[in-house]
C-alpha positions as a printed Julia matrix, in Angstrom:
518×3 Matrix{Float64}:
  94.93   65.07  128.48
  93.22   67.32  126.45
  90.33   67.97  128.76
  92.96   68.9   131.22
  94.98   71.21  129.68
  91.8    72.97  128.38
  90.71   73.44  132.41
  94.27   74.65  133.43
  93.9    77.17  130.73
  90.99   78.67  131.22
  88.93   77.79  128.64
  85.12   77.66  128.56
  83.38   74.61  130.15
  81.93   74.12  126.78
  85.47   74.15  125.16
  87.24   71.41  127.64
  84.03   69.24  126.88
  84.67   69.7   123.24
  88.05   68.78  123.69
  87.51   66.18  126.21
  85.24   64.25  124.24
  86.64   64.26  121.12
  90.38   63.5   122.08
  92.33   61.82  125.0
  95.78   62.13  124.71
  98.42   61.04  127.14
  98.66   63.09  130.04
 100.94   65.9   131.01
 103.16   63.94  133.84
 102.75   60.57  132.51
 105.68   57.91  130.96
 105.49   58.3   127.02
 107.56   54.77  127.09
 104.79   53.39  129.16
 101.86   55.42  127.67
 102.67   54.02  124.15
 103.94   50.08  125.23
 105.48   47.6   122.85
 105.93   50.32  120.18
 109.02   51.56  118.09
 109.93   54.17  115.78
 112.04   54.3   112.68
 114.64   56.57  112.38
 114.79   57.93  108.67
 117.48   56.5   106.13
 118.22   55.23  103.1
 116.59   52.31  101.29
 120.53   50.83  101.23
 120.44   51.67  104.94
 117.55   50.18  106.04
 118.68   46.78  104.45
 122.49   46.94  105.94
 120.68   47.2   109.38
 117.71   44.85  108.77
 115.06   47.08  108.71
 116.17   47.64  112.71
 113.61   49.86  114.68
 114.26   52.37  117.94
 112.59   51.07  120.83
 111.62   54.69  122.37
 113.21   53.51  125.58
 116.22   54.71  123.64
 114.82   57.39  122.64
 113.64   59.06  125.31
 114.82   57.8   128.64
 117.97   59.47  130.37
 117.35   63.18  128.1
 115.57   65.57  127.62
 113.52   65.67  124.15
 111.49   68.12  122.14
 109.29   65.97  119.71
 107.24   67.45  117.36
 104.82   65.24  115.11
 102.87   66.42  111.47
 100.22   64.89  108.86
 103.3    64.65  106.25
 105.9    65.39  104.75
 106.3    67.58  101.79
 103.11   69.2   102.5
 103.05   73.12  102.65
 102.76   74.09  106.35
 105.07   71.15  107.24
 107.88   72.49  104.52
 107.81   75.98  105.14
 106.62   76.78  108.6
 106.87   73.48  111.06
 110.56   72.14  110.33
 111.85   75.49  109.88
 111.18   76.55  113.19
 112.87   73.83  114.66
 115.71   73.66  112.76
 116.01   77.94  112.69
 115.77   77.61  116.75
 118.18   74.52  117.74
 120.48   76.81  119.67
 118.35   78.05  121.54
 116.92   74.85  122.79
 119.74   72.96  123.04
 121.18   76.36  125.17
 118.01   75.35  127.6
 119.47   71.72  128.05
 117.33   69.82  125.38
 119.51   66.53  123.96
 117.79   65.98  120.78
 114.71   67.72  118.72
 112.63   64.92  116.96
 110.36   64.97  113.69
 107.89   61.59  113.49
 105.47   61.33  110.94
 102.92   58.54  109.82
 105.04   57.6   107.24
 107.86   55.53  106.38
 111.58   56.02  107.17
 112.82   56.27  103.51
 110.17   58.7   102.62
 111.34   61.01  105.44
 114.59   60.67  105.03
 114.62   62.6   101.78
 112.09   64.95  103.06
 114.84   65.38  105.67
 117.81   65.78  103.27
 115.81   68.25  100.82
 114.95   70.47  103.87
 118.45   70.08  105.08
 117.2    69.95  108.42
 119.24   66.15  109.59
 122.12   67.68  111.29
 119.79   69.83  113.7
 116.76   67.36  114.02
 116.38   63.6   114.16
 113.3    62.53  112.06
 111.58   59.31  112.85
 108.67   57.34  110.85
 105.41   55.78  112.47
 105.04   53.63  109.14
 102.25   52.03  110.28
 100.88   53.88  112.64
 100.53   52.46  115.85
 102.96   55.34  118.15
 100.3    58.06  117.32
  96.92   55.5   117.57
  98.41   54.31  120.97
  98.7    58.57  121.91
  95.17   59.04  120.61
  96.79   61.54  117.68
  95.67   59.53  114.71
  93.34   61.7   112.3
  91.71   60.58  109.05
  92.89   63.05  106.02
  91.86   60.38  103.52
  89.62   63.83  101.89
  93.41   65.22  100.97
  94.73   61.73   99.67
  96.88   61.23  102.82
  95.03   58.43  104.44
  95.18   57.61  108.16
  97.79   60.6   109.55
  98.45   62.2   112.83
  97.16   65.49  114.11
  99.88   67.96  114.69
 101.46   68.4   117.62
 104.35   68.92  120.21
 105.58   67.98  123.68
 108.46   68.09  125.86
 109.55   64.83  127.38
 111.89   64.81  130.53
 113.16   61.45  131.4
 110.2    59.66  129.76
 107.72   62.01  131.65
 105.66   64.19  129.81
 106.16   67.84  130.69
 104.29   69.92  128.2
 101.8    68.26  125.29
 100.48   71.01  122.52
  97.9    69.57  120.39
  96.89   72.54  116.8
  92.85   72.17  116.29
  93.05   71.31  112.82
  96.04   70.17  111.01
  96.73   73.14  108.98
  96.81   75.17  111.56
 100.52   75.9   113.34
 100.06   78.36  116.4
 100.93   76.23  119.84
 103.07   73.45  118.32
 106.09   75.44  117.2
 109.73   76.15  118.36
 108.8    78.78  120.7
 105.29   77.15  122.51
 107.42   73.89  123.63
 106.6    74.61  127.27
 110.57   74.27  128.2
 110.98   76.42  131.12
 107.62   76.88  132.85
 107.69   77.3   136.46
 105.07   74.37  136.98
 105.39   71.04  135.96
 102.2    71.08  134.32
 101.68   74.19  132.74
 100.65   73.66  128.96
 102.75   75.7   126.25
 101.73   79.29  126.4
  99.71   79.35  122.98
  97.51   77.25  124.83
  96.8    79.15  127.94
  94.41   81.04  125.78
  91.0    81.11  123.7
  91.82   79.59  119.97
  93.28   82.27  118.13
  94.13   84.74  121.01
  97.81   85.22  121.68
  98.66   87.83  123.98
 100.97   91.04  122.68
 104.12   89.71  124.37
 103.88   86.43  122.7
 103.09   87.73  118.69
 106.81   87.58  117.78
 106.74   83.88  118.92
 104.48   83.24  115.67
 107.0    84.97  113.35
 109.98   83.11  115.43
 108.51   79.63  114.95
 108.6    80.18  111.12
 112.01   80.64  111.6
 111.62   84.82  110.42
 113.25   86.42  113.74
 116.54   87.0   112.66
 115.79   88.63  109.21
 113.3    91.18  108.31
 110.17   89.57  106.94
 108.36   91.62  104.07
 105.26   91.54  102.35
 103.9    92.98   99.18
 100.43   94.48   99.8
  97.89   95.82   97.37
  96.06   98.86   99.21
  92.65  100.43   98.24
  91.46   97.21   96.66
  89.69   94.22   97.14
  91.16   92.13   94.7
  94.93   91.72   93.14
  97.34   93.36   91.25
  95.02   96.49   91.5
  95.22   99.54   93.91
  98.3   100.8    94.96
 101.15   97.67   96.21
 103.52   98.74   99.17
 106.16   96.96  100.6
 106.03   96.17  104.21
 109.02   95.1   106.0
 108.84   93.89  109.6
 111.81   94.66  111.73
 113.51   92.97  114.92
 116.47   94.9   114.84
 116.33   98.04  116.02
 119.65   98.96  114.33
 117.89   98.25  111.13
 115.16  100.61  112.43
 117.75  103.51  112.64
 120.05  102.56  109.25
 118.24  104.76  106.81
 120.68  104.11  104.16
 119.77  100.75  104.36
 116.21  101.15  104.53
 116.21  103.29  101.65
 118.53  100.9    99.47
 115.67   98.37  100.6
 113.08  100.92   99.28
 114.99  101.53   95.88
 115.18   97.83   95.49
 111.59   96.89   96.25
 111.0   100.11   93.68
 107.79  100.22   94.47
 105.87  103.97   95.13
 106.37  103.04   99.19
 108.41  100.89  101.18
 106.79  100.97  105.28
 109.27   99.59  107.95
 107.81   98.2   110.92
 109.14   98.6   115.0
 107.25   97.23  117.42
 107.53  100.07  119.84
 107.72   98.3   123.68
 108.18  100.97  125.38
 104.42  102.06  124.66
 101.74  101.9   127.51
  98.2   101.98  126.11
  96.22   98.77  125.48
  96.52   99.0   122.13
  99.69   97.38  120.48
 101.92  100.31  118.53
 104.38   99.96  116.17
 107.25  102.76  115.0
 106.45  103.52  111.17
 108.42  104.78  108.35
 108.28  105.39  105.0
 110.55  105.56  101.68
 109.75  105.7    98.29
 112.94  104.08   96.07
 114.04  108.25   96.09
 113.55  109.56   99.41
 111.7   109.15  102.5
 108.66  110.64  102.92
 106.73  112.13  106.47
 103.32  110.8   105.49
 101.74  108.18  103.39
  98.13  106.85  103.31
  98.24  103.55  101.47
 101.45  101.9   102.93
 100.07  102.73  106.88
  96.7   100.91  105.51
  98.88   98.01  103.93
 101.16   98.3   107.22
  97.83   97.28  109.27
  96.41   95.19  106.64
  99.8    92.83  106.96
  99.86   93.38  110.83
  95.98   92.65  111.31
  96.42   89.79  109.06
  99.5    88.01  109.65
 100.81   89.13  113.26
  98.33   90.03  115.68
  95.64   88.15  117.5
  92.72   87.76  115.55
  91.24   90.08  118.92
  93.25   93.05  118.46
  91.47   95.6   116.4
  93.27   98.91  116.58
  97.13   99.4   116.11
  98.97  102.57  116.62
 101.44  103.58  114.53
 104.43  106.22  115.62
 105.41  108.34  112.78
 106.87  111.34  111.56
 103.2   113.12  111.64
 102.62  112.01  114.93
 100.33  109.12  116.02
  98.07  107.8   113.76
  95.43  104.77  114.22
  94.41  101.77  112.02
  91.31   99.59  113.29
  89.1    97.7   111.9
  85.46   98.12  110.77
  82.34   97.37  108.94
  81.87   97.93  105.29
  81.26  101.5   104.31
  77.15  101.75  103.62
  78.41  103.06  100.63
  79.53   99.93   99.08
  76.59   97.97   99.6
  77.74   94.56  101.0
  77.58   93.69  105.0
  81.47   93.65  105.11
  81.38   89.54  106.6
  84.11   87.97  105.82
  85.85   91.08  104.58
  88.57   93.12  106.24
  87.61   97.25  106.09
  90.38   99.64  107.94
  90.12  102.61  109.38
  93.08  105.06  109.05
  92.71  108.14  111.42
  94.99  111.23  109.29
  95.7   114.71  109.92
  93.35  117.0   107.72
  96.02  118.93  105.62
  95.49  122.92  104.77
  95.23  124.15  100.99
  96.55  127.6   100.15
  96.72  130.26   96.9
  99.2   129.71   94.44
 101.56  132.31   93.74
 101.41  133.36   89.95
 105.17  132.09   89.3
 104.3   128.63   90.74
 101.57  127.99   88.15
 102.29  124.56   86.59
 102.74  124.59   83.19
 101.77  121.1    81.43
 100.07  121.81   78.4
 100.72  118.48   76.91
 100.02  116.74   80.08
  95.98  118.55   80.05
  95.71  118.5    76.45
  93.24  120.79   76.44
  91.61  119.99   79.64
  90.59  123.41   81.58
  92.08  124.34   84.56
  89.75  125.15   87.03
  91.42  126.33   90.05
  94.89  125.69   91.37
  95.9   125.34   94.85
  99.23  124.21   97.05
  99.29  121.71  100.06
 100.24  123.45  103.23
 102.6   120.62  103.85
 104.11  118.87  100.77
 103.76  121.37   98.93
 102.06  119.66   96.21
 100.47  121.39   93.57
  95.89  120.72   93.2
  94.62  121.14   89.92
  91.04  120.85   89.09
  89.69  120.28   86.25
  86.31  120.46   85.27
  85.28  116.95   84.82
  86.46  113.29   86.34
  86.77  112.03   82.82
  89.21  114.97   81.76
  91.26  113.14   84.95
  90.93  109.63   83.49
  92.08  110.68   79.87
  95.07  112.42   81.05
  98.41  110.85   79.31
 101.04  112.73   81.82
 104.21  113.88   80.5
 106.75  113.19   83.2
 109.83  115.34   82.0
 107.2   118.16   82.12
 105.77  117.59   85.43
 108.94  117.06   87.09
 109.99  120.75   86.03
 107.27  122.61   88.18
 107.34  123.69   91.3
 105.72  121.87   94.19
 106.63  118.11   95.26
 103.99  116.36   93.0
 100.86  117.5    90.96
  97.08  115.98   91.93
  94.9   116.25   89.54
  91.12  115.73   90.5
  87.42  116.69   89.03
  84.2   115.74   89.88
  82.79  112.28   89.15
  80.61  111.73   86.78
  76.82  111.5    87.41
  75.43  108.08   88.72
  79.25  106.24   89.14
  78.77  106.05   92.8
  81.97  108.66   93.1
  82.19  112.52   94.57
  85.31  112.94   92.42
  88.02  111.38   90.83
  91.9   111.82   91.26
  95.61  111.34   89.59
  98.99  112.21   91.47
 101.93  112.51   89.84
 105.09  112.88   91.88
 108.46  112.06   89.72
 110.55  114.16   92.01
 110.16  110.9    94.18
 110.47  108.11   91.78
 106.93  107.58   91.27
 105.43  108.91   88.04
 102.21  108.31   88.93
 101.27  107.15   92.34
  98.57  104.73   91.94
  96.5   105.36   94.56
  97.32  107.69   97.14
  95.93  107.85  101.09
  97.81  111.14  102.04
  96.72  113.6    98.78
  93.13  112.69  100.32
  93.83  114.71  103.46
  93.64  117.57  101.48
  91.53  116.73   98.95
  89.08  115.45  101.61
  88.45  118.49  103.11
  88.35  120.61   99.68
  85.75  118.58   98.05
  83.42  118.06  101.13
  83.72  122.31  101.46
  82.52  122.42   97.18
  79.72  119.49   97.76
  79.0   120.4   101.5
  79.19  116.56  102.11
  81.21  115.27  105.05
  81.28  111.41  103.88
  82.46  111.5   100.52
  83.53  108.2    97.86
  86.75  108.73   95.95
  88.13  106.85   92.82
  91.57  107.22   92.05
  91.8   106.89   88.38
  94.92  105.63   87.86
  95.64  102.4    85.6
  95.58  100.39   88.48
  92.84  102.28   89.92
  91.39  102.29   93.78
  88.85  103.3    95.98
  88.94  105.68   99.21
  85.76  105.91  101.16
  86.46  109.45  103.72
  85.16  110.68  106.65
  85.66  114.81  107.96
  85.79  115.3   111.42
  86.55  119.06  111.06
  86.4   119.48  114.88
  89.42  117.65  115.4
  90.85  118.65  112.2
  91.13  114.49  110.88
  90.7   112.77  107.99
  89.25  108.9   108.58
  90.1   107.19  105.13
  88.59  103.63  105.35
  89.73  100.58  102.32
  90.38   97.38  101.83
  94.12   95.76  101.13
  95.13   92.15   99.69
  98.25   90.35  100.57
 100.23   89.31   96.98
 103.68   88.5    98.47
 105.26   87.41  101.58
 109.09   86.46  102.09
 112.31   87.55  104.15
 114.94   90.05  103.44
 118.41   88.75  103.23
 120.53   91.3   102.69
């Protein structure tokens, strides 16, 4: 079956051989019944219930024959992807399929009935699904799905899988390459519906991997997180943990959500983290690339641009959403369109970049100007006898630039917040050269308590103006910045003064990933 469905769906020669030779399932359009003969199931109960009916089995005459079935088979039960992302999306999509005529959604597993059953009750999954064991075996040896996993102490399993059975026949059959993946055997790649017979699930009408932009919500949907907002904690400007500055992203459906700003900024104050992005996927857009509406809040207000929560926004998207070919995203914002993508490792930082995930953000340079005498900070215990250098004001925020004269005077700042929050300006960035031989061009603090955020750990947008002020003062138009914050992170920038940007390249880790409730 395999090498079938591989031809029907395009894939390489090389690929259906692959396939071909390595399994042979039954076919789309064949009899399960008579593909599988003399064979039974087990349908999952109690130890006390298995002896009151005599250890009885299902012939899957019975189970199939006269309805219409989804059945969905895994390695186990209680195993991660199984528990949290394969159940779930059956169970979080019954209406739907039993709106499109299906009788009865079925879980079998290589393992016994009893087992199951509490897998069953603990997932709270038996009302919407009917789960079935293969105790010994022989239902997924007889359907050439029998894998050995004896390497993760599970002994002789099944690959995972799904089909749709009509009467018996086989309509659709969706086979994951390995069994920790879950991208064509979900809820939403069942195959119910397709105009011909024949026509595999529409994960599989595609290279490994690829899945096209009008089927990405069908990943998110078969883990069962369509109907609530799913979030993720991301740390941004770092490549490992708990470092750099974390943002909360927050993936929206609803475009009602999309326009509540109360809500999203109760969400914001709650997460309480320095940003809080909220993702749109905007339909209505034309261009190849996919674009998504952006916002963003910190817990006090909302805010018209921010670096690190667009880079943690793409990060999460890149990551956890798109196809593994997409490699730009547009984002529609408050400052207009701006562009994630991905690329290769800044020469700067000395490694290829294999394996590792660099993005591109493409900002608008911001303007410096004069400070008027009255709107001079005054922080004395903040600087503690650091020397001011220069002071300037962003054109936009209106945040306040102090210099001083070296990167270490930056590092051994201990702000005073009740201080800072009394000057004029949005927030005050303090910056100063680098030292000689760290590998920086300067170093930088922001402070911005008018917005909840004492100290914003590392900050994307304050580099659109410093950018362009420290590549005018070193005549450099690729420049390495180190935000030194406690948490600390790097920026690596790019001028493009003809087009007045600012291309602000770093790396992001994924801490946290759940689904709003409220």
């Amino acid at each position: 079956m395999a090498a079938t469905l591989a031809r029907r769906a395009g894939r390489s020669t090389a690929a259906a051989a692959l396939w071909g030779a390595a399994r042979g399932f039954a076919s789309v359009g064949s009899d399960i019944v008579s593909a599988v003969p003399g064979v039974s199931l087990q349908k999952a109960r109690s130890w006390d219930e298995g002896v009151a009916t005599k250890f009885a089995t299902t012939p899957l005459k019975d189970i199939f024959y006269g309805k219409k079935v989804v059945i969905f088979g895994l390695p186990g039960a209680y195993t991660g992807v199984c528990s949290q992302a394969h159940v779930p999306s059956y169970k979080n999509n019954i209406d739907k399929l039993k709106a499109k005529g299906i009788d009865s959604v079925i879980c079998v597993a290589v393992n016994d009935p009893y087992v199951l059953n509490g897998w069953a009750e603990k997932l709270e999954a038996k009302d919407a699904i009917e789960f079935y064991g293969d105790f010994d075996g022989s239902f997924h040896k007889s359907l050439d799905l029998e894998i050995d996993l004896s390497a993760a102490l599970l002994g002789r399993r099944s690959h995972r899988w799904s089909a749709f059975v009509d009467n018996g026949k086989i309509k659709s059959f969706n086979v994951e390459e390995a069994p920790s993946d879950f991208k064509v055997s979900g809820a939403e790649k069942t195959g119910i519906g397709n105009s011909q017979e024949q026509q595999p699930a529409a994960a599989i009408a595609q290279e490994p991997g690829a899945v096209s932009s009008s089927q990405e919500w069908a990943r998110m949907a078969s883990r069962g997180l369509t109907s609530s907002p799913w979030s993720s904690q991301v740390d941004a400007f770092t490549a490992g943990p708990f470092k750099g500055n974390p943002a909360a992203v927050c993936l929206l459906e609803d475009a009602a959500k999309a326009a509540d700003e109360r809500w999203m900024q109760s969400v914001a104050s709650e997460f309480n983290l320095s940003e809080t992005a909220f993702l749109l996927r905007d339909s209505s857009a034309a261009g190849a690339a996919p674009r998504f509406q952006l916002r963003w809040f910190t817990p006090a207000a909302e805010v018209e641009l921010c670096g690190h929560a667009t880079l943690a926004s793409a990060h999460f998207l890149f990551t956890s959403v798109l196809a593994e070919h997409e490699a730009l995203i547009e984002f529609s914002t408050k400052s207009g369109i701006l562009t994630a993508k991905k690329v290769a490792a800044p020469e700067s930082t000395g490694v290829s970049g294999k394996g590792k995930l660099f993005i591109e953000l493409d900002f608008p340079m911001i303007d410096l100007v004069d400070c008027h005498p009255s709107e001079l900070p005054s922080i004395p215990e903040t600087l503690n006898g650091a020397s001011i250098v220069s002071v300037h004001k962003s054109t936009t925020a209106g945040d306040l630039i102090v210099e001083l004269s070296s990167g270490k005077e930056v590092a051994d700042i201990i702000p005073n917040i009740h201080e800072i929050k009394m000057c004029s300006g949005g927030g005050i960035i303090v910056t100063g050269p680098a030292p000689a031989g760290s590998g920086y061009d300067f170093f930088t603090r922001f402070f911005c308590p008018k917005f909840g955020i004492p100290e914003d750990p590392v900050c994307g947008s304050a580099h659109c103006v410093l950018a362009p002020y420290w590549g005018g003062k070193l005549g450099k138009h690729k420049l390495t910045a180190f935000q030194a914050s406690p948490r600390s992170g790097i920026l690596y920038l790019e001028l493009e003064a003809a087009g007045r940007r600012v291309r602000i390249q770093g790396e992001a880790v994924t801490v946290m990933t759940g689904t709003l409730l409220a």
